[in-house]
C-alpha positions, 0 to 999 in steps of 0.5 A: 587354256580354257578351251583346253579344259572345256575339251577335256571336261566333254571327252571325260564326260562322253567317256563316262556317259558311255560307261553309264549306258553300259552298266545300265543296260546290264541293269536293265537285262537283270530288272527284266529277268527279275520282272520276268520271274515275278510274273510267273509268281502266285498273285494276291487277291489285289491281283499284284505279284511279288518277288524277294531275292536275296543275294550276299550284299543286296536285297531286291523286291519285285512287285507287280501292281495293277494300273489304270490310266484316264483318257484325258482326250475323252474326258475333255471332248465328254464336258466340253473343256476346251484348249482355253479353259486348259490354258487358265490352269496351266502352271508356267513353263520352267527353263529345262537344261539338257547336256547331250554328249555324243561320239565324234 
């Protein structure tokens, strides 16, 4: 009977995974539409774009905002850090559990 549960439990949740990717990429082509006419918006004197669209029930707000980013690589190479003086500062690892469901 267990193994009964189990099996039902794992195709309810294929099913629902399934269900998931599919509404999220209908979410991910209206965020990209969004995106796309935000950036066709006026930019601020911090060089950021912004978009507000109002529908009957929801609000969205696209922005732009500019971002940089530190080489760490190049950082290291330039004061000499090395794979030792990194491990000293590294916080420990932590057990992460993934479910990964896929078709039969």
């Amino acid at each position: 009977m267990l193994m009964q549960t189990k099996t039902a439990s794992v195709d309810l949740l294929g099913t629902l995974q399934a269900q998931i990717a599919e509404l999220e990429a209908q979410a991910e082509a209206i965020k990209n539409a969004l995106k796309d006419e935000c950036s066709l918006q006026e930019v601020d004197a911090k060089g950021n774009q912004r978009l507000d669209v109002e529908g009957s029930i929801f609000k969205a707000v696209c922005t732009s905002t500019q971002r940089s980013t530190v080489d760490t690589k190049s950082l290291y190479e330039a004061f000499g850090i090395t794979e030792e003086d990194l491990a000293k500062h590294k916080k420990p690892a932590v057990a992460v559990y993934t479910v990964k469901v896929t078709s039969r």
